[in-house]
N, C-alpha and C positions, 0 to 999 in steps of 0.2 A: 310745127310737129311736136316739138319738145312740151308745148302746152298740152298741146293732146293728150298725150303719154300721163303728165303731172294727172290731167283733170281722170283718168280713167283709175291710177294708180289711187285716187285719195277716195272717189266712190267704190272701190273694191275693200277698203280697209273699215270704212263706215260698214259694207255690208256685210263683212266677217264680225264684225265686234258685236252687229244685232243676233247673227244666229249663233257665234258660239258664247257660253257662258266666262266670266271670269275666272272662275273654278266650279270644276265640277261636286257633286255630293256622293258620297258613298251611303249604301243601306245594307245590313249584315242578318242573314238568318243561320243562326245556330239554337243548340239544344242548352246551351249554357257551359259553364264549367263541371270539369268532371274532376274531382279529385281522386287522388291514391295516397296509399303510406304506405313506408315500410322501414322494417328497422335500420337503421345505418350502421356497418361494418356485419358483424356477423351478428345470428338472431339464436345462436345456439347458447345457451345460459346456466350455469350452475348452480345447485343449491344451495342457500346459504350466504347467497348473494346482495347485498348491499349498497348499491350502486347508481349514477344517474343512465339511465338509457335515452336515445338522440332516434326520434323517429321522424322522418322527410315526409314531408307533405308537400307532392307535385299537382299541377295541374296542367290535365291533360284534353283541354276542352278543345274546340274546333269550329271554324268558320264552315256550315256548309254551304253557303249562296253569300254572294256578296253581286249588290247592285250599283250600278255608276250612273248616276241622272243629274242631268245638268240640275234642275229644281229643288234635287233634296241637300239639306244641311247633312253633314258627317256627324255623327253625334260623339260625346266629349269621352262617350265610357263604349269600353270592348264591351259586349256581350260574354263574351268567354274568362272574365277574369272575376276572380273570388274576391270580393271586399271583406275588409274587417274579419278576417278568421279568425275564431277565436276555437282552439284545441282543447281537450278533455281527455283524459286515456282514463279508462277503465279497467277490470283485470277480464273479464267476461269469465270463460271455464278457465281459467288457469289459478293456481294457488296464489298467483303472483299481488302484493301489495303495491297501493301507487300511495306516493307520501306529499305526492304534488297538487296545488292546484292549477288550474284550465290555463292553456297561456294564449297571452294575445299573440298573432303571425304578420295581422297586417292584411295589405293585398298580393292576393298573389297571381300575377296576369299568367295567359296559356304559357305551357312550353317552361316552368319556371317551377323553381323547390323552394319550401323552407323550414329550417328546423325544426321542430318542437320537442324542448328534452324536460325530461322527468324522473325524478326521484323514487325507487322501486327499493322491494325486499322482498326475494324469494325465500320462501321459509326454509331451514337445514333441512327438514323430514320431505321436502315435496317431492312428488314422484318424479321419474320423467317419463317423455313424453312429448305428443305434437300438443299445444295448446293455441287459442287464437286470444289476442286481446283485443279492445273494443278502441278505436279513435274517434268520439265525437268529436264534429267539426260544425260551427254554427256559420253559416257567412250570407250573404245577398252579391244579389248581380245584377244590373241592366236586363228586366225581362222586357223591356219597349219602351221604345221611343215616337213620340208621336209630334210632325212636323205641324206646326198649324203658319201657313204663308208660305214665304221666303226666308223669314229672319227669326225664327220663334219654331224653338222644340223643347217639347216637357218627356221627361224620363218614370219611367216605372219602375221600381227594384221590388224583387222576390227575394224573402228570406229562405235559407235551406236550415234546415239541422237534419243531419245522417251521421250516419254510424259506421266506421269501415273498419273491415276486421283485419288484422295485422297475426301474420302465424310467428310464432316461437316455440322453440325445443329446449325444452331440460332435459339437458344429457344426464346421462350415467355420473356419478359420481360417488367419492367416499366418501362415506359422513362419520364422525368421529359423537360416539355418546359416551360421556363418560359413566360409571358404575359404583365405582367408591375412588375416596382419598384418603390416604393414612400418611400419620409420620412418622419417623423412629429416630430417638435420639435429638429430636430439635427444640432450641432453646434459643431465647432469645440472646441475642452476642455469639454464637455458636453457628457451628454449620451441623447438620444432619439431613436427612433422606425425606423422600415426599417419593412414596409407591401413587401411582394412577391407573386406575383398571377401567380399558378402555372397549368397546365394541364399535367395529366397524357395523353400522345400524344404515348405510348406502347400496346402490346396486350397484355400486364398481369393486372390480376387485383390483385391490392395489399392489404393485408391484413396485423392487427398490424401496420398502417405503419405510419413510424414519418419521419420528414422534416427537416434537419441539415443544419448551416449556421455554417460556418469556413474562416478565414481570407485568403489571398493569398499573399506569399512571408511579404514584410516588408510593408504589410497595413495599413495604420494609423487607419482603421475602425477594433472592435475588438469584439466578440460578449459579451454581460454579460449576454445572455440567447441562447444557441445554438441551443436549439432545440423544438420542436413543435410539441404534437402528432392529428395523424390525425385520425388514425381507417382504416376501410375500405376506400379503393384510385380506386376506376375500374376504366377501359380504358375511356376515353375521359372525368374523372372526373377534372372537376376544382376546386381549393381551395384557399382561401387568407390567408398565415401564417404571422404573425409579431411577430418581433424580436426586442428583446431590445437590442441598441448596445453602445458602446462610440465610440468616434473621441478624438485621442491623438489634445493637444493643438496646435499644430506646424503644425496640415495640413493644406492644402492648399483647400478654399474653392472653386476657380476658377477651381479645377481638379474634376475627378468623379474616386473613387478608386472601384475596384474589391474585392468581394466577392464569393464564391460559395455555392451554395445548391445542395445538394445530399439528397436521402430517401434512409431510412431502413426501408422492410418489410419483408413478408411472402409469397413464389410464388405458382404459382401452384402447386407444390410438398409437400409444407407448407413448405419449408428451408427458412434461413432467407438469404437474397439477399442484395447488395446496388446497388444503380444507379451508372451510372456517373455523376464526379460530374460537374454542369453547373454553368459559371461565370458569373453574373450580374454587372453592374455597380451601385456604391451608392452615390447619392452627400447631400451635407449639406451646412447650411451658415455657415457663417465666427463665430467665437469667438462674446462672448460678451466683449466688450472693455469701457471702461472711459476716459474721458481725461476733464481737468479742464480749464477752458472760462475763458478771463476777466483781468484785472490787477492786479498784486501783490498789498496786502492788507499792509497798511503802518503802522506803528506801532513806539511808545516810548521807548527808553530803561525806567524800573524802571517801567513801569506803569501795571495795567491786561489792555488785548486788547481783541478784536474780532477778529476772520481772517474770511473773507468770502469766499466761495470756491462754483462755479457753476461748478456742474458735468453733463457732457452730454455721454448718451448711444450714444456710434459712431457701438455699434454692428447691427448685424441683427434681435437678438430675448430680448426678454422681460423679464429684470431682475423684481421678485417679492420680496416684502419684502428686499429692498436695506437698508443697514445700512452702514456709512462711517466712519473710524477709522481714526486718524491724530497721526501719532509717532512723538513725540514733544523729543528734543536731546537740550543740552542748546545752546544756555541761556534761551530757554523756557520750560514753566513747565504747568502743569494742575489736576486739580479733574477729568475731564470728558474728554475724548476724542472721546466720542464717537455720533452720531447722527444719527437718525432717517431719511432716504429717502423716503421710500416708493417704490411703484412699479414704474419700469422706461419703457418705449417703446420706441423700435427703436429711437431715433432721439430724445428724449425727454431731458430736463434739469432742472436742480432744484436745488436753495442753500440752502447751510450748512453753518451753523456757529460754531466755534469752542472757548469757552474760553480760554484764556489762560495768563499766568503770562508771564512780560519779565524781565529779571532780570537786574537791576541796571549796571552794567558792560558789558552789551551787546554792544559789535561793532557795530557801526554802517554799517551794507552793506546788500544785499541782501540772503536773507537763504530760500534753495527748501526743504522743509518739504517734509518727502515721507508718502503716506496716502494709501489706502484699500478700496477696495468694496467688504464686504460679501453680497451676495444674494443667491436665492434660482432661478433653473429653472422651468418648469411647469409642470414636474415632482417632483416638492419639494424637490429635490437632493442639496444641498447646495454648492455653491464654494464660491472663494476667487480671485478678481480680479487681475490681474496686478497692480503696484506700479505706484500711480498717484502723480506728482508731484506736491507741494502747492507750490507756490513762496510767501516769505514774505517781505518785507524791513524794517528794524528797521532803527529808527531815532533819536540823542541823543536826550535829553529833554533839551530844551534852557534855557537858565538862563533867558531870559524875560516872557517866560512862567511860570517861577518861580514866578518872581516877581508880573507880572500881576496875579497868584493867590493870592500869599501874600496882597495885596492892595484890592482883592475882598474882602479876608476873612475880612483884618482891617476892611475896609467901614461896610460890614454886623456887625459886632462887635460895631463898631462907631452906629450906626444905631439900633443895641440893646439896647446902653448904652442908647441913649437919648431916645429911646421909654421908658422905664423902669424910667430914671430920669421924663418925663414930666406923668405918671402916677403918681407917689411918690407927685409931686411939686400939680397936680390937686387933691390927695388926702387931703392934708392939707389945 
């Protein structure tokens, strides 16, 4: 019995294995990959914008028949999946620039996204508005497959290139044009004022909104007041902001250095928003400088002297309240080094006298005293000039200068005695 059983049990397995297959084959009809894009996070966009944008490329293809036969191979590629994409964005109608080129994706099977970002700049002036932009997308798929046997299938692939339109909004916004720039009172080494006249040239009207000046790269122009509130800003409003700035001592007045202004307000939405920010040019005159006129002042060893010392404003602006220091090093010495100028203009000069001690043992030769101009500007801001050189020449004290005093003081002395004798003599 048990034989029985065996012998029926091993011809039932023999005749399963002839009718069913090993594995079965699958066969798939679809219409191919369908792709989409759209922008990633939000699509609403400012003017003046300068930015990478991130647009998703999904694919949203679809199996619609799929067959199961024992004799067909499965083939190694989906019909629904995009090979090799390769991405392109365009601007279509929109003002918008692309700064990028085409990017490779890859494959990207059904049911599945992937990035492609790109480098953009919407211009300050562009309107807003809905606009659409362009995604060229080039790729190939599996358009058929063709079984020849049992063991042998050759593949078809179809190239696509289409174009799918992706929407964006430039919103409302302010746009800041500037008008003119002036300076008053600025100098290099100094602080003074930089006026900016400004038009909101956008379709937002601004609210809260204040007016920012910030330096550019290694500016020598730096702000010491940045900013400037304005209030309400509506479209085509004009306003004049200034700003208090300095000028490092070492620029150059012949050049016109870059600054920019940008605003912060409140937009139609009430959110707080900034512009872009816009570069103006700043210029200024030169430093106010010193320098001393005239010939070295000649002097005794051993005696107090004078030095005289004519100082000339070789600057552009108008030192007020000039006062001029003299650093005296031996052989000379002083109580007072200091003197009184007054206001100087452009191009003006005026001497200083300096006392001073020379001391007995003084060398005879020529000595550059280094001296000071404290002044104020017209903003009452106080500096300290550059180091103006005094030229002196000491000279020893001659021995017949000597003597010719000694013979003066006799003679006076002589000349007292007898005035005092012939009183005495007419007394008696």
């Amino acid at each position: 019995m048990k034989r029985i059983s065996f012998f029926f049990l091993a011809v039932f397995i023999i005749f399963t294995a002839v009718i069913i297959p090993a594995s079965a084959g699958d066969k798939f009809y679809s219409n191919g990959p369908e792709l989409s894009a759209a922008v990633q996070g939000t699509n609403e966009l400012p003017p003046g914008l300068d930015t990478t944008i991130v647009i998703l490329v999904e694919n949203r293809g679809l199996i619609d028949m799929k067959f199961v036969k024992a004799t067909d191979i499965t083939p190694d590629y989906s019909p629904t999946t995009a090979k090799s994409v390769k991405a392109s964005l365009m601007p279509g109608d929109s003002p918008l620039t692309v700064k990028s080129a085409h990017q490779i994706l890859g494959d990207i099977p059904s049911g599945y996204y992937k990035p492609a970002e790109f480098e953009i700049n919407i211009p300050k002036d562009a309107k807003e508005g809905s606009y659409e932009i362009l995604l060229k997308v080039e790729y190939e798929y599996m358009y058929n497959a063709d079984q020849s046997g049992t063991d042998e299938i050759s593949y078809t692939f179809k190239k696509v290139s289409e174009e799918i339109p992706v929407k964006i909004i430039i919103k409302p916004s302010l746009h800041l044009k500037v008008e003119s720039v002036s300076s008053e009172e600025l100098y290099a080494g100094g602080e003074g004022y930089v006026t900016i006249k400004i038009k909101n040239d956008g379709s937002d009207d601004g609210k809260e909104t204040a007016i920012f000046i910030q330096p550019v790269g290694k500016s020598p122009i730096t702000p010491v007041e940045d900013s400037v509130y304005i209030g309400d800003m509506n479209s085509g409003d004009v306003v004049s902001v200034r700003f208090k700035v300095s000028v490092s001592k070492d620029a150059d007045p012949t050049q016109v250095y870059p600054v920019q202004v940008y605003a912060a307000y409140k937009n139609y939405e009430d959110q707080v928003q900034k512009t872009a920010p816009v570069s103006v040019g700043v210029g200024f005159k030169g430093k106010i400088q010193f320098k001393s006129t005239g010939d070295p002042t000649v002097v005794s060893s051993g005696e107090d002297a004078l030095i005289y010392v004519t100082y000339k404003n070789t600057g552009d602006s108008t030192a007020y309240q000039a006062e001029g220091r003299i650093s005296v090093v031996d052989p000379f010495s002083s109580d007072d080094s200091n003197v009184y100028l007054g206001n100087l203009k452009p191009g003006d000069s005026v001497q200083s006298i300096y006392k001073v001690k020379v001391s007995a043992d003084a060398t005879a030769k020529e000595y550059a005293l280094d001296s000071e101009i404290r002044y104020n500007d017209a903003e009452n801001n106080n500096y300290v000039s550059d180091t103006v050189k005094v030229l002196v020449s000491v000279e020893k004290r001659s021995d017949s200068t000597m003597f010719i005093a000694g013979f003066l003081v006799l003679v006076i002395l002589l000349a007292m005695g007898a005035w005092f004798y012939s009183r005495k003599k007419n007394g008696k």
